[in-house]
BALUMTOR-860367 format. One record per residue: y negated, x, z of N, C-alpha, C in turn. Coordinates in steps of 0.05 Angstrom, whole numbers, m for minus. Atoms other than C-alpha are relative to their C-alpha. Example, Ala and Ser with C-alpha at 12.3 -4.5 7.8 and 13.67 -1.06 7.14 Angstrom:
> 24_18_0_90_246_156_m24_18_0
> 24_m16_m1_21_273_143_m22_m15_14
END
This chain:
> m4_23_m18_2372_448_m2015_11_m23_m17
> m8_22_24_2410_388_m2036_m13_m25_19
> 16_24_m6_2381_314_m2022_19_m14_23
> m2_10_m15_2433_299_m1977_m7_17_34
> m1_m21_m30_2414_354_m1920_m42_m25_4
> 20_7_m13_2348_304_m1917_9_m27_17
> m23_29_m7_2397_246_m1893_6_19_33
> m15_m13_m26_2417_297_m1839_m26_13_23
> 20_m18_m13_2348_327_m1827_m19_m31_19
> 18_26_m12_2325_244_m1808_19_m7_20
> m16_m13_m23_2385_248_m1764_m8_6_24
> 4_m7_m21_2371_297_m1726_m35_m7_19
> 17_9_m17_2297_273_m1711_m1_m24_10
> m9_19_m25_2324_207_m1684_16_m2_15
> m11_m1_m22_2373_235_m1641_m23_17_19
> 27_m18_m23_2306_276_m1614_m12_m20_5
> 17_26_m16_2268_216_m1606_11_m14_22
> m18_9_m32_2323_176_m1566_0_18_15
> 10_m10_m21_2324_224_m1520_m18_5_12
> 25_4_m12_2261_233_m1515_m15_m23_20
> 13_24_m14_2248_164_m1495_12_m5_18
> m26_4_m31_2314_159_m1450_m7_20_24
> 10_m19_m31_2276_209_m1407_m34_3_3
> 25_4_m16_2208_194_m1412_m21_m12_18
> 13_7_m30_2189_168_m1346_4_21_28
> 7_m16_m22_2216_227_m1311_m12_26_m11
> 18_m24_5_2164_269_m1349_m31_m2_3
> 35_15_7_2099_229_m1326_m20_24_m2
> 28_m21_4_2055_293_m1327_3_18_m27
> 3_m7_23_2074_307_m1393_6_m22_m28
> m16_24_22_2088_237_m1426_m27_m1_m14
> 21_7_27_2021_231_m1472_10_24_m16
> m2_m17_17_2045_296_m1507_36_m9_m4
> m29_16_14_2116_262_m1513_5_m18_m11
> 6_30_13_2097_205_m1539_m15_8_m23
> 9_m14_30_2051_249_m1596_27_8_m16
> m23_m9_10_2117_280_m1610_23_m23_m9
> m17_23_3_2159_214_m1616_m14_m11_m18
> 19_20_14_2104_191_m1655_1_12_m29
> m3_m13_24_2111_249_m1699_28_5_m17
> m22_m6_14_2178_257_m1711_5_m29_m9
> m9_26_21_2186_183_m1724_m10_3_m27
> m12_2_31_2158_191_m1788_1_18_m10
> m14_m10_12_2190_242_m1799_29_m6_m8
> m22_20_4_2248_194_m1792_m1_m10_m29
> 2_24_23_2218_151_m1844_m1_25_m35
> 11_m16_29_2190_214_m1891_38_12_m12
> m28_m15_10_2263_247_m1890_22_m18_m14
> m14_18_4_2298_184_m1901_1_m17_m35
> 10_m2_34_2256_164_m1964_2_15_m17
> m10_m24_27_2270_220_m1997_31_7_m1
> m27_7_10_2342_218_m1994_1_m30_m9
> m8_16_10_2342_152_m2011_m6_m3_m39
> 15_m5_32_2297_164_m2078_17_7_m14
> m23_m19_14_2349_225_m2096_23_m25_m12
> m26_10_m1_2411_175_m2078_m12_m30_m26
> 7_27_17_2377_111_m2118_m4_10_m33
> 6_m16_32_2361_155_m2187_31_11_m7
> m26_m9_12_2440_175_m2183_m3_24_m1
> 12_m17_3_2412_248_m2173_32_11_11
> m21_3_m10_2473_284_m2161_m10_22_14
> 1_m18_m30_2489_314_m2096_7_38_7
> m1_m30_m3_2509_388_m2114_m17_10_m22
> 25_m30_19_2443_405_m2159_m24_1_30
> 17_m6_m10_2395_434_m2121_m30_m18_m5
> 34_20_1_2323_380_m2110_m17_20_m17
> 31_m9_18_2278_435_m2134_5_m5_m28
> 0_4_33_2309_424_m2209_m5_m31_m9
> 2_38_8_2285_346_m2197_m18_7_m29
> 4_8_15_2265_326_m2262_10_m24_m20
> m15_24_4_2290_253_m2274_m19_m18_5
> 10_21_m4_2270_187_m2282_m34_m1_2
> 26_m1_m6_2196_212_m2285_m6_9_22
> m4_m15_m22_2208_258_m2228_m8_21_2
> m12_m25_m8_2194_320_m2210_m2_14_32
> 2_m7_m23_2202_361_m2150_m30_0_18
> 29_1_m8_2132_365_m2133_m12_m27_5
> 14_27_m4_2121_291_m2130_13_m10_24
> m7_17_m21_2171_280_m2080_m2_24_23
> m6_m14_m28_2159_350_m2034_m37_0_7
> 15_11_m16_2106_313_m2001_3_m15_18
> m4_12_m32_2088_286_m1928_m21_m33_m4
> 18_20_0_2041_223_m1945_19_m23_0
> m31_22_m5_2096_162_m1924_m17_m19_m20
> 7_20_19_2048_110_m1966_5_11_m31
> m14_m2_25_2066_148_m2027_25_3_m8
> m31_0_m4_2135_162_m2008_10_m31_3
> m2_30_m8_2137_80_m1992_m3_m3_m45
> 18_15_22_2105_67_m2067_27_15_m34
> m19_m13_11_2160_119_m2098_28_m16_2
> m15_24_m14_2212_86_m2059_13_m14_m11
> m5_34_10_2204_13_m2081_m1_5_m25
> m2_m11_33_2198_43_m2153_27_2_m9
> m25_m27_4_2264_83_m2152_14_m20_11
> m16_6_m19_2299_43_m2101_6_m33_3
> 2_24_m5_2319_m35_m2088_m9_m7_33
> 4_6_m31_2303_m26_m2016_m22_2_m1
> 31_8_m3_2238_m57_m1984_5_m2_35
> 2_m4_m22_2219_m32_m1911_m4_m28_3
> 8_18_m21_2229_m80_m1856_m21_4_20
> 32_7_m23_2167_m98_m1810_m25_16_m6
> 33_m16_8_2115_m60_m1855_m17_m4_18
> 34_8_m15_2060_m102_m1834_5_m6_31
> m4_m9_m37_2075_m99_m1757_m9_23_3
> 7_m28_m4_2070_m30_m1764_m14_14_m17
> 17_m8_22_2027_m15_m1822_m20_20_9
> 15_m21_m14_1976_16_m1773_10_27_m2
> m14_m24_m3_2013_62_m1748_12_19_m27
> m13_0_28_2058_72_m1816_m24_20_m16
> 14_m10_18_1985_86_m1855_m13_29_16
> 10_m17_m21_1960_134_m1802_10_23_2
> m14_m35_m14_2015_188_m1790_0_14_m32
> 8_m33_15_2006_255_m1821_18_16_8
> m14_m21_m13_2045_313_m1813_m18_23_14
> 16_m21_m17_1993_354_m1787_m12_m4_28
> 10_7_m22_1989_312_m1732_14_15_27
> m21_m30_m15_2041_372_m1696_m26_22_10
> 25_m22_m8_1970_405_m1691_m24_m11_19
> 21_8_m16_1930_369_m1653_m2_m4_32
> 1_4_m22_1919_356_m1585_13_m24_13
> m9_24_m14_1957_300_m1549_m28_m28_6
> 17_23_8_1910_232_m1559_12_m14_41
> m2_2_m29_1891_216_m1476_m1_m39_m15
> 9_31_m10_1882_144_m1508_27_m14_m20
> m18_12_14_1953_142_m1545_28_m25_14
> m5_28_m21_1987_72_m1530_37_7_m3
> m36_m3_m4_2067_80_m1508_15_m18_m16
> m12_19_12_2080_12_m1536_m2_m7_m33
> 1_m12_29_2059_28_m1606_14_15_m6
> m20_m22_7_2094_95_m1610_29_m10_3
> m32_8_5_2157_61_m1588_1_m18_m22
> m1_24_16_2146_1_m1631_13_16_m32
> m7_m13_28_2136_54_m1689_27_15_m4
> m28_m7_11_2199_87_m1670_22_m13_m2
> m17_31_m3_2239_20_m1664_0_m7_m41
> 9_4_31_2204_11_m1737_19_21_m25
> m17_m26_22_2236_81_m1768_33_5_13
> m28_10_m14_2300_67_m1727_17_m20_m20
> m12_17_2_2308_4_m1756_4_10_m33
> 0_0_33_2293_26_m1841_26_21_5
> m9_m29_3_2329_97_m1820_30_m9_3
> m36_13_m8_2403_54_m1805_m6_m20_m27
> m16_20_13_2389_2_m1858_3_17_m31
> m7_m23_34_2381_62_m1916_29_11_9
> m19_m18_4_2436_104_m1889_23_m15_4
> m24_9_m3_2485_48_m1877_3_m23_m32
> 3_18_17_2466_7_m1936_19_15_m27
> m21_m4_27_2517_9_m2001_m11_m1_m21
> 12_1_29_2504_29_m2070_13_m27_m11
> m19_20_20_2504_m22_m2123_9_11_m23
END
């Protein structure tokens, strides 16, 4: 795998989210389990996004394969993880970019898991959070992939 197919893999789970949301009112008997899923793939927005940016900020070049990371105090194993607060802490290390609206969304932000794909849909999960949070990995996920090297 090369570091830019994670640029493509954060992509495609925010063209799944917008849709998702552009049609969820005509799914009311299944919108708390669409809203888990919007919830989850956002940070998968944010997780896929951070890790191409890490690769792209270390100068990692784009036709070696990630598993031979070993750079900058790197190795593959530090970055093929799902925990976004350590992917955040890598990041700002590696990278000059500093997420917009952390603390707005910090909740949320410290909270998601990837194993949250396993659980049961949450009867007490709030719509206006989950959008907020995908408004949140929307907004980092355009200003990494449009933003210019220095």
């Amino acid at each position: 795998m090369y570091y830019n197919e994670f640029k493509d893999s954060s992509l495609r789970h925010f063209e799944t989210c917008k849709c998702l949301i552009e049609n969820l009112n005509s799914c009311e008997k299944k919108k708390k389990h669409i809203l888990s899923n919007i919830y989850y793939l956002s940070g998968y927005i944010l997780e896929t996004i951070f890790k191409y940016e890490i690769f792209r900020s270390m100068g990692y070049k784009q036709n070696k394969n990630i598993e031979a990371l070993d750079q900058d105090g790197l190795k593959f194993k530090d970055i093929k993880i799902h925990k976004l607060s350590a992917l955040k802490s890598t990041l700002e290390s590696k990278s000059p970019y500093r997420l917009e609206d952390y603390d707005e969304n910090k909740i949320q932000f410290e909270a998601w898991e990837h194993q949250i794909r396993y659980r049961k849909s949450k009867d007490t999960i709030d719509e206006t959070e989950v959008i907020n949070f995908f408004e949140f990995s929307k907004k980092n996920f355009d200003n990494i992939r449009f933003r210019k090297r220095r």
